[in-house]
N, C-alpha and C positions, 0 to 999 in steps of 0.2 A: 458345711457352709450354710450361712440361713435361705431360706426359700425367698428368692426377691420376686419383683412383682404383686405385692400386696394390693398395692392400690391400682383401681381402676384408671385405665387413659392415659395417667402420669409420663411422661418422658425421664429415662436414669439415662446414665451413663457408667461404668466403671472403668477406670482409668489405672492401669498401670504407670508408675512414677508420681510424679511430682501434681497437685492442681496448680494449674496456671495462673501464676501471679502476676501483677503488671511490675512493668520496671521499674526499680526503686524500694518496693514494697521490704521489710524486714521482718523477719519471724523474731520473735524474742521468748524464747523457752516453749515453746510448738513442736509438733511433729512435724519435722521440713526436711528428712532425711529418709531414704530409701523409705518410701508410704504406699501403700493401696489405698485410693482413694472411691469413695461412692458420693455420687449426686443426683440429687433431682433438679430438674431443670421444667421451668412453665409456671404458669397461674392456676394456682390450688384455692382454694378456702383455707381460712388462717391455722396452722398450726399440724394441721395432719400428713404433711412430709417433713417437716420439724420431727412430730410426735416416732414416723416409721425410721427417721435416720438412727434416735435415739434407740429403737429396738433394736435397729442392725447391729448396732455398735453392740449393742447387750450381749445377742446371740454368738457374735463374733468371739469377743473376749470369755463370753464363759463356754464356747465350743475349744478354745483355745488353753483350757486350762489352769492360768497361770497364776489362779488363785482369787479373793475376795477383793472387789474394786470398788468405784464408788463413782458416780458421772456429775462433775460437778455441772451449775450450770449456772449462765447471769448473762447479762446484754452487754455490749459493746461499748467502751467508755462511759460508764454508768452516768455521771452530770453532764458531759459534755454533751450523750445522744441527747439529754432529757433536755439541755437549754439550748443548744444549738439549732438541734434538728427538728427536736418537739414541741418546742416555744412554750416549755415549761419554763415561769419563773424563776430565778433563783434560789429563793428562797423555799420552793417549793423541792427545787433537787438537793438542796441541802438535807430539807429531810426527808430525802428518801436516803439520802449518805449517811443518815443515822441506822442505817438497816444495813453499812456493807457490814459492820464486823458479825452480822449475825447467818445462821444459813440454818435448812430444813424442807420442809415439805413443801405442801400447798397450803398446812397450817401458816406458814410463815408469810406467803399471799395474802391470807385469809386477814392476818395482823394487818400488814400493809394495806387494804379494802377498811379495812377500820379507822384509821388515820385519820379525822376530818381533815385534815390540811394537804392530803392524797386524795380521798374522796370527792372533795371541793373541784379537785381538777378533771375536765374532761378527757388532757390529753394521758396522764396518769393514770385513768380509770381503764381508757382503753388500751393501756401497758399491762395493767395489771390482769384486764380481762383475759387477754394474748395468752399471758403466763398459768392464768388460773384455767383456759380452756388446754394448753398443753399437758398438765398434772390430769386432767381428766382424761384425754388418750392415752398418757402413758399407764397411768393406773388399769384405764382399760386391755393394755398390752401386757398388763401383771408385771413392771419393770418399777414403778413407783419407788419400793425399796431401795432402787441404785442411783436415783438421781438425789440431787441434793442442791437444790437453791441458795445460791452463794455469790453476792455480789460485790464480793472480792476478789473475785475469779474476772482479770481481765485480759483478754487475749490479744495480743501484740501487732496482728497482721493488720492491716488500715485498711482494707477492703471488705470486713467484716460490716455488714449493716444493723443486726438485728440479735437475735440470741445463737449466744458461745457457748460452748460447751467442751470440755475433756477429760479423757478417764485416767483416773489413778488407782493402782494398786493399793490397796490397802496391807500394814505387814501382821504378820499370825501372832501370835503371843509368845510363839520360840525366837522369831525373828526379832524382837522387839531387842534382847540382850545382844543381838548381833549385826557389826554392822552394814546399817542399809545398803542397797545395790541403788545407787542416785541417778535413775535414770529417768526422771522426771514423769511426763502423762507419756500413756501409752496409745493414746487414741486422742482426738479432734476433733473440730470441728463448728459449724455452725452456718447463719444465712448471711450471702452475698449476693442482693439484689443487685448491685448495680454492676459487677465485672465485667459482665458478657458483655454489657451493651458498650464498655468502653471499647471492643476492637471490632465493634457494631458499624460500618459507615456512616447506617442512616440514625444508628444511638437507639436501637429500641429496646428496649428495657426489659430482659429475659429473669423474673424471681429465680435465683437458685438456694438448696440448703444442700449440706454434704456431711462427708467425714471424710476423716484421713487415721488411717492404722499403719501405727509406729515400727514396718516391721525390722528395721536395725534396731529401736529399743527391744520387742519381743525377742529378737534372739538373743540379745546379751540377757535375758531376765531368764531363756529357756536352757543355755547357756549354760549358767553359775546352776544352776538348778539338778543339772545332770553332772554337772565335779562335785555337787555336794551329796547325790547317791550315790559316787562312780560308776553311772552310766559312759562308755565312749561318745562322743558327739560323732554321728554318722555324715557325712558330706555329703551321699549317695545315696539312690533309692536301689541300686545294682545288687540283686539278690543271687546272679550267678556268676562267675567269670568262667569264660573258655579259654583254657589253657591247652599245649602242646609241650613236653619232653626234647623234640625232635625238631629239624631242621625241615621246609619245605611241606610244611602241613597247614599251611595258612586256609587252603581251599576246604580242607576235613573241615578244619575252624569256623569258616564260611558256612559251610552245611547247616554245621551242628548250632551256632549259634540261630540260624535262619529256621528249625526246629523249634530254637525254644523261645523266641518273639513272637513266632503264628500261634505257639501255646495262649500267649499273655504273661508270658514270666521276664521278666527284666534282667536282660543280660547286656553283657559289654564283653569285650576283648580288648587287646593292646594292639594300635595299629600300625604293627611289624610284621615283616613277613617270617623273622625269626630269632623272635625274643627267647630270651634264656628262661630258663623254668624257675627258677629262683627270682629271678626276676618278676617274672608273675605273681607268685606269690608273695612275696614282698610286698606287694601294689595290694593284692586283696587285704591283709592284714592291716595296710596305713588306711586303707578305707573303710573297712570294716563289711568288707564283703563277705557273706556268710559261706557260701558253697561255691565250690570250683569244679568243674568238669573233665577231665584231662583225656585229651583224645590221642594216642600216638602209634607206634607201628604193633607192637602188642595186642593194641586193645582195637584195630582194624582185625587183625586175625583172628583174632578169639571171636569179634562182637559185639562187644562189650563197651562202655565207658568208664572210666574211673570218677566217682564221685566223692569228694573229698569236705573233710568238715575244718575250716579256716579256724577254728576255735580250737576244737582238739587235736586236732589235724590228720584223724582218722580218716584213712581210704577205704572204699566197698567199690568191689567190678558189680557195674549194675547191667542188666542184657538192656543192648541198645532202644528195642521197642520200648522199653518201660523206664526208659531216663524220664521222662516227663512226667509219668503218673510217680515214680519215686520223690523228683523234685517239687511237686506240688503236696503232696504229704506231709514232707520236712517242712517247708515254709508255712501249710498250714497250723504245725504242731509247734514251729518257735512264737 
Protein backbone atom coordinates (compact mmCIF):
# COMPACT_ATOMS: atom_id res chain seq x y z
CA UNK A 1 0.00 0.00 0.00
CA UNK A 2 1.60 3.56 -0.66
CA UNK A 3 2.66 5.54 2.46
CA UNK A 4 -0.41 8.16 2.85
CA UNK A 5 0.00 11.37 4.63
CA UNK A 6 2.65 13.00 2.46
CA UNK A 7 1.35 16.32 2.90
CA UNK A 8 1.58 18.38 5.84
CA UNK A 9 -2.02 19.48 7.71
CA UNK A 10 -4.14 18.13 4.64
CA UNK A 11 -7.42 16.67 5.60
CA UNK A 12 -8.03 12.65 3.47
CA UNK A 13 -10.39 10.55 3.86
CA UNK A 14 -10.60 6.96 2.46
CA UNK A 15 -13.75 5.58 1.75
CA UNK A 16 -14.77 2.25 1.23
CA UNK A 17 -17.61 1.85 -1.76
CA UNK A 18 -18.92 4.33 -3.87
CA UNK A 19 -17.88 8.52 -3.60
CA UNK A 20 -21.00 10.23 -2.98
CA UNK A 21 -22.77 11.55 -5.88
CA UNK A 22 -25.67 13.99 -5.78
CA UNK A 23 -28.80 12.67 -7.23
CA UNK A 24 -29.29 12.45 -10.76
CA UNK A 25 -25.67 12.55 -11.36
CA UNK A 26 -24.61 9.76 -14.35
CA UNK A 27 -21.18 7.99 -14.80
CA UNK A 28 -20.70 7.38 -18.44
CA UNK A 29 -17.75 4.96 -18.86
CA UNK A 30 -16.11 5.69 -15.16
CA UNK A 31 -15.25 3.70 -12.48
CA UNK A 32 -18.72 3.56 -10.61
CA UNK A 33 -18.62 0.05 -9.56
CA UNK A 34 -17.38 -1.74 -6.55
CA UNK A 35 -14.21 1.33 -6.05
CA UNK A 36 -11.91 2.35 -3.22
CA UNK A 37 -11.90 5.63 -3.20
CA UNK A 38 -9.17 8.34 -1.87
CA UNK A 39 -9.71 12.26 -1.19
CA UNK A 40 -8.42 15.23 -0.07
CA UNK A 41 -10.69 17.50 1.29
CA UNK A 42 -9.64 21.67 2.45
CA UNK A 43 -7.90 24.65 0.86
CA UNK A 44 -4.36 23.73 -0.36
CA UNK A 45 -2.16 25.98 -2.82
CA UNK A 46 -3.07 25.07 -6.44
CA UNK A 47 -2.16 21.68 -7.56
CA UNK A 48 -0.16 19.73 -4.91
CA UNK A 49 -3.17 17.27 -3.77
CA UNK A 50 -3.88 17.22 -7.51
CA UNK A 51 -0.10 16.43 -7.98
CA UNK A 52 -0.23 13.55 -4.50
CA UNK A 53 -3.65 11.97 -5.82
CA UNK A 54 -1.90 11.39 -9.02
CA UNK A 55 1.01 9.47 -7.23
CA UNK A 56 -1.31 7.47 -5.18
CA UNK A 57 -2.98 6.20 -8.21
CA UNK A 58 0.66 5.48 -9.58
CA UNK A 59 1.95 3.51 -6.43
CA UNK A 60 -1.32 1.71 -6.39
CA UNK A 61 -1.56 0.41 -9.88
CA UNK A 62 2.14 -0.55 -10.23
CA UNK A 63 2.13 -2.23 -6.44
CA UNK A 64 -0.83 -4.06 -8.08
CA UNK A 65 0.85 -5.50 -10.85
CA UNK A 66 -1.26 -5.55 -13.68
CA UNK A 67 1.04 -4.30 -15.99
CA UNK A 68 2.06 -0.94 -18.15
CA UNK A 69 -0.59 1.82 -17.89
CA UNK A 70 -0.72 5.24 -18.86
CA UNK A 71 -2.86 8.23 -16.68
CA UNK A 72 -4.53 10.20 -18.95
CA UNK A 73 -5.40 13.64 -18.09
CA UNK A 74 -7.54 17.14 -19.27
CA UNK A 75 -10.22 19.31 -17.62
CA UNK A 76 -13.77 19.06 -17.46
CA UNK A 77 -15.85 19.94 -20.48
CA UNK A 78 -13.07 21.36 -22.25
CA UNK A 79 -15.11 24.76 -24.09
CA UNK A 80 -17.79 24.71 -22.15
CA UNK A 81 -15.49 25.16 -18.68
CA UNK A 82 -13.45 27.67 -20.91
CA UNK A 83 -16.63 29.88 -22.05
CA UNK A 84 -19.05 29.36 -19.48
CA UNK A 85 -17.29 29.22 -16.42
CA UNK A 86 -13.92 31.05 -17.56
CA UNK A 87 -15.39 33.86 -19.61
CA UNK A 88 -13.06 32.85 -22.18
CA UNK A 89 -14.25 34.04 -25.56
CA UNK A 90 -15.31 31.87 -28.07
CA UNK A 91 -13.24 31.87 -30.32
CA UNK A 92 -10.49 31.77 -28.08
CA UNK A 93 -11.90 28.01 -26.92
CA UNK A 94 -12.09 27.03 -30.19
CA UNK A 95 -8.54 27.20 -30.25
CA UNK A 96 -7.77 25.51 -27.56
CA UNK A 97 -10.27 22.73 -29.31
CA UNK A 98 -7.63 22.67 -31.92
CA UNK A 99 -5.36 20.96 -29.29
CA UNK A 100 -8.08 18.13 -28.24
CA UNK A 101 -6.88 15.64 -30.97
CA UNK A 102 -3.32 16.08 -29.72
CA UNK A 103 -1.79 14.74 -26.16
CA UNK A 104 1.74 14.48 -24.41
CA UNK A 105 3.66 16.00 -21.77
CA UNK A 106 4.20 19.48 -20.33
CA UNK A 107 5.87 19.90 -23.80
CA UNK A 108 2.37 19.96 -25.11
CA UNK A 109 1.65 23.00 -22.32
CA UNK A 110 4.69 24.43 -23.35
CA UNK A 111 3.05 24.58 -27.28
CA UNK A 112 -0.40 25.74 -25.78
CA UNK A 113 1.79 28.97 -23.65
CA UNK A 114 3.11 29.68 -27.17
CA UNK A 115 -0.21 30.26 -28.85
CA UNK A 116 -0.58 34.11 -29.02
CA UNK A 117 -4.27 33.79 -29.17
CA UNK A 118 -3.93 31.56 -25.70
CA UNK A 119 -1.22 33.80 -24.31
CA UNK A 120 -3.38 36.91 -25.19
CA UNK A 121 -5.69 35.46 -22.61
CA UNK A 122 -5.64 36.03 -18.92
CA UNK A 123 -7.95 33.51 -18.07
CA UNK A 124 -6.21 30.88 -20.31
CA UNK A 125 -2.78 31.70 -18.96
CA UNK A 126 -3.79 30.94 -15.71
CA UNK A 127 -5.23 27.29 -17.07
CA UNK A 128 -2.41 26.69 -18.58
CA UNK A 129 -0.29 27.87 -15.61
CA UNK A 130 -2.51 25.32 -13.26
CA UNK A 131 -1.57 22.58 -15.72
CA UNK A 132 2.13 23.58 -16.31
CA UNK A 133 2.69 23.94 -12.18
CA UNK A 134 0.98 20.15 -12.00
CA UNK A 135 3.73 18.46 -14.70
CA UNK A 136 6.33 20.06 -12.31
CA UNK A 137 5.08 18.05 -9.04
CA UNK A 138 4.49 15.16 -10.70
CA UNK A 139 7.80 15.14 -12.52
CA UNK A 140 9.13 15.96 -9.10
CA UNK A 141 7.12 12.66 -7.76
CA UNK A 142 9.30 10.86 -10.87
CA UNK A 143 5.61 9.71 -12.19
CA UNK A 144 5.85 12.17 -15.32
CA UNK A 145 6.35 9.31 -17.70
CA UNK A 146 2.62 7.88 -16.77
CA UNK A 147 0.73 10.86 -17.28
CA UNK A 148 -0.26 12.08 -20.57
CA UNK A 149 -2.15 15.35 -21.37
CA UNK A 150 -5.14 14.68 -23.47
CA UNK A 151 -7.88 16.79 -23.97
CA UNK A 152 -9.96 14.28 -25.22
CA UNK A 153 -10.33 12.61 -22.26
CA UNK A 154 -13.69 13.74 -20.96
CA UNK A 155 -15.16 12.53 -18.05
CA UNK A 156 -18.94 11.99 -17.80
CA UNK A 157 -19.89 12.77 -14.05
CA UNK A 158 -21.15 16.63 -13.85
CA UNK A 159 -19.89 17.36 -10.53
CA UNK A 160 -16.36 17.38 -11.83
CA UNK A 161 -14.97 21.00 -11.65
CA UNK A 162 -11.47 21.21 -12.63
CA UNK A 163 -8.86 18.45 -13.76
CA UNK A 164 -9.94 14.62 -14.86
CA UNK A 165 -8.03 12.13 -14.90
CA UNK A 166 -8.06 8.08 -15.46
CA UNK A 167 -5.82 5.13 -15.87
CA UNK A 168 -5.71 2.78 -18.56
CA UNK A 169 -3.80 -0.26 -19.11
CA UNK A 170 -1.76 -0.32 -21.80
CA UNK A 171 -1.52 -3.96 -23.88
CA UNK A 172 2.21 -5.81 -24.20
CA UNK A 173 3.21 -6.68 -27.66
CA UNK A 174 1.76 -10.43 -27.12
CA UNK A 175 -1.47 -9.12 -26.23
CA UNK A 176 -1.78 -6.84 -29.12
CA UNK A 177 -2.58 -10.36 -31.60
CA UNK A 178 -5.11 -11.33 -28.89
CA UNK A 179 -8.25 -10.24 -28.03
CA UNK A 180 -8.47 -7.42 -25.69
CA UNK A 181 -10.08 -7.76 -22.10
CA UNK A 182 -12.57 -4.28 -22.65
CA UNK A 183 -12.74 -3.32 -19.46
CA UNK A 184 -12.35 0.17 -19.90
CA UNK A 185 -9.99 2.75 -17.02
CA UNK A 186 -8.98 1.10 -14.09
CA UNK A 187 -8.69 4.10 -11.95
CA UNK A 188 -10.37 7.83 -11.68
CA UNK A 189 -10.68 10.53 -10.74
CA UNK A 190 -10.27 14.18 -10.50
CA UNK A 191 -11.44 17.85 -8.61
CA UNK A 192 -14.88 18.57 -7.14
CA UNK A 193 -14.90 21.78 -5.67
CA UNK A 194 -18.36 22.31 -5.21
CA UNK A 195 -20.03 18.60 -3.97
CA UNK A 196 -19.60 19.00 -0.36
CA UNK A 197 -21.00 22.25 -0.07
CA UNK A 198 -24.12 21.15 -1.87
CA UNK A 199 -25.39 18.92 1.24
CA UNK A 200 -23.54 22.04 3.27
CA UNK A 201 -26.74 24.04 4.93
CA UNK A 202 -24.93 27.03 5.14
CA UNK A 203 -23.33 26.12 1.21
CA UNK A 204 -19.61 26.42 2.26
CA UNK A 205 -17.46 25.62 -0.19
CA UNK A 206 -15.18 22.59 0.93
CA UNK A 207 -12.05 22.22 -2.46
CA UNK A 208 -11.91 18.44 -2.78
CA UNK A 209 -9.63 16.25 -5.47
CA UNK A 210 -9.70 12.22 -5.16
CA UNK A 211 -9.56 8.98 -6.91
CA UNK A 212 -11.55 6.13 -7.26
CA UNK A 213 -9.87 2.42 -7.99
CA UNK A 214 -11.74 0.13 -10.15
CA UNK A 215 -11.65 -2.84 -8.07
CA UNK A 216 -14.51 -5.12 -9.97
CA UNK A 217 -12.34 -4.04 -13.17
CA UNK A 218 -8.99 -5.18 -11.31
CA UNK A 219 -10.30 -8.46 -10.62
CA UNK A 220 -11.70 -9.40 -13.91
CA UNK A 221 -8.15 -8.10 -15.49
CA UNK A 222 -6.37 -10.29 -12.46
CA UNK A 223 -8.79 -12.82 -13.15
CA UNK A 224 -8.29 -13.77 -17.05
CA UNK A 225 -4.57 -13.25 -16.11
CA UNK A 226 -4.29 -16.34 -13.75
CA UNK A 227 -6.60 -18.89 -16.56
CA UNK A 228 -4.11 -17.80 -18.78
CA UNK A 229 -0.96 -19.28 -16.53
CA UNK A 230 -3.43 -21.93 -14.88
CA UNK A 231 -3.10 -20.34 -11.78
CA UNK A 232 -6.52 -21.52 -9.43
CA UNK A 233 -8.25 -18.26 -8.48
CA UNK A 234 -8.12 -18.43 -4.49
CA UNK A 235 -11.40 -17.02 -2.75
CA UNK A 236 -9.64 -17.35 0.58
CA UNK A 237 -6.82 -16.25 2.43
CA UNK A 238 -7.44 -19.79 4.88
CA UNK A 239 -4.06 -21.42 5.02
CA UNK A 240 -5.30 -24.30 7.38
CA UNK A 241 -8.66 -26.15 7.69
CA UNK A 242 -9.37 -28.23 10.93
CA UNK A 243 -10.79 -31.15 10.22
CA UNK A 244 -12.25 -34.28 12.34
CA UNK A 245 -12.79 -38.18 11.04
CA UNK A 246 -15.12 -38.68 14.08
CA UNK A 247 -18.38 -37.66 15.48
CA UNK A 248 -18.51 -35.33 18.66
CA UNK A 249 -15.08 -33.64 18.42
CA UNK A 250 -16.20 -30.28 17.69
CA UNK A 251 -14.59 -29.04 21.20
CA UNK A 252 -10.79 -30.98 20.03
CA UNK A 253 -11.69 -28.61 16.95
CA UNK A 254 -12.24 -25.61 19.15
CA UNK A 255 -8.85 -26.22 20.88
CA UNK A 256 -6.88 -26.78 18.05
CA UNK A 257 -8.15 -24.21 15.89
CA UNK A 258 -7.80 -21.51 19.00
CA UNK A 259 -3.89 -22.71 18.92
CA UNK A 260 -3.42 -21.79 15.68
CA UNK A 261 -5.08 -18.23 15.42
CA UNK A 262 -2.96 -17.16 18.74
CA UNK A 263 -0.02 -18.51 16.34
CA UNK A 264 -1.16 -15.77 13.53
CA UNK A 265 -1.89 -18.70 11.04
CA UNK A 266 -5.35 -18.36 9.33
CA UNK A 267 -7.54 -21.14 9.86
CA UNK A 268 -11.27 -21.85 9.56
CA UNK A 269 -13.37 -25.03 10.21
CA UNK A 270 -16.88 -25.89 9.14
CA UNK A 271 -19.48 -24.80 11.59
CA UNK A 272 -20.94 -28.30 12.38
CA UNK A 273 -20.64 -30.15 15.09
CA UNK A 274 -20.32 -33.30 12.85
CA UNK A 275 -19.33 -32.94 9.36
CA UNK A 276 -18.23 -35.90 7.38
CA UNK A 277 -14.62 -35.98 6.56
CA UNK A 278 -15.07 -35.95 2.99
CA UNK A 279 -16.91 -33.38 3.42
CA UNK A 280 -14.19 -31.34 4.64
CA UNK A 281 -12.15 -32.16 2.30
CA UNK A 282 -13.96 -31.49 -0.51
CA UNK A 283 -14.51 -27.82 0.83
CA UNK A 284 -10.64 -27.40 1.12
CA UNK A 285 -9.91 -28.55 -2.36
CA UNK A 286 -13.07 -26.07 -3.97
CA UNK A 287 -11.13 -23.37 -2.16
CA UNK A 288 -7.89 -24.13 -2.48
CA UNK A 289 -7.05 -24.49 0.99
CA UNK A 290 -3.40 -25.69 1.22
CA UNK A 291 -3.10 -27.84 4.73
CA UNK A 292 -5.68 -29.66 6.72
CA UNK A 293 -5.10 -30.71 10.31
CA UNK A 294 -7.07 -33.70 11.25
CA UNK A 295 -7.74 -34.25 14.90
CA UNK A 296 -9.61 -37.58 15.87
CA UNK A 297 -9.69 -40.55 18.56
CA UNK A 298 -6.12 -41.91 17.24
CA UNK A 299 -4.50 -39.08 17.08
CA UNK A 300 -5.75 -37.98 20.88
CA UNK A 301 -4.01 -41.21 22.05
CA UNK A 302 -1.01 -41.23 20.22
CA UNK A 303 -0.50 -37.20 20.56
CA UNK A 304 -0.15 -36.43 17.71
CA UNK A 305 -2.02 -34.37 14.76
CA UNK A 306 -2.53 -35.49 11.17
CA UNK A 307 -1.25 -33.00 8.92
CA UNK A 308 -2.20 -33.37 5.55
CA UNK A 309 -1.15 -31.73 2.03
CA UNK A 310 -4.70 -30.81 -0.09
CA UNK A 311 -2.46 -30.93 -3.23
CA UNK A 312 -0.96 -34.26 -2.81
CA UNK A 313 -2.84 -35.29 -0.31
CA UNK A 314 -0.01 -36.74 1.63
CA UNK A 315 -0.55 -37.35 5.50
CA UNK A 316 2.46 -37.03 8.38
CA UNK A 317 1.46 -37.50 12.28
CA UNK A 318 3.08 -34.51 13.46
CA UNK A 319 3.71 -34.49 17.73
CA UNK A 320 1.22 -32.20 18.87
CA UNK A 321 3.78 -29.42 20.54
CA UNK A 322 5.17 -28.91 17.13
CA UNK A 323 2.01 -28.63 14.72
CA UNK A 324 2.62 -24.94 14.69
CA UNK A 325 6.37 -24.73 14.15
CA UNK A 326 5.72 -27.55 11.26
CA UNK A 327 2.78 -25.37 9.84
CA UNK A 328 4.67 -22.38 9.80
CA UNK A 329 7.70 -23.87 7.87
CA UNK A 330 5.41 -25.31 5.04
CA UNK A 331 3.70 -22.03 4.59
CA UNK A 332 6.90 -20.25 4.74
CA UNK A 333 8.43 -22.75 1.99
CA UNK A 334 5.14 -22.44 -0.55
Amino acid sequence: MPQLGLLHGRVWASLLGKLLRPPGAVCIGAVHSHSQDFDIAGQFDPMIPDAECLKIMCEILSGLQLGDFLIKMSWKDVRHEMVAKKGLAPEVADRIGDYVQCHGGVSLVEQMFQDPRLSQNKQALEGLGDLKLLFEYVTLFGIAEKISFDLSLARGLDYYTGVVYEAVLLPTPAQAEEEPLNVGSVAAGGRYDGLVGMFDPKGHKVPCVGLSIGVERIFSIVEQKMKTFGEKIRTTETQVFVASPQKNFLQERLKLIAELWDAGIKAELLYKNNPKLLTQLHYCENMGIPLVVIVGEQELKEGVIKLRSVASREEVAIKRENLVAEIQKRLSES
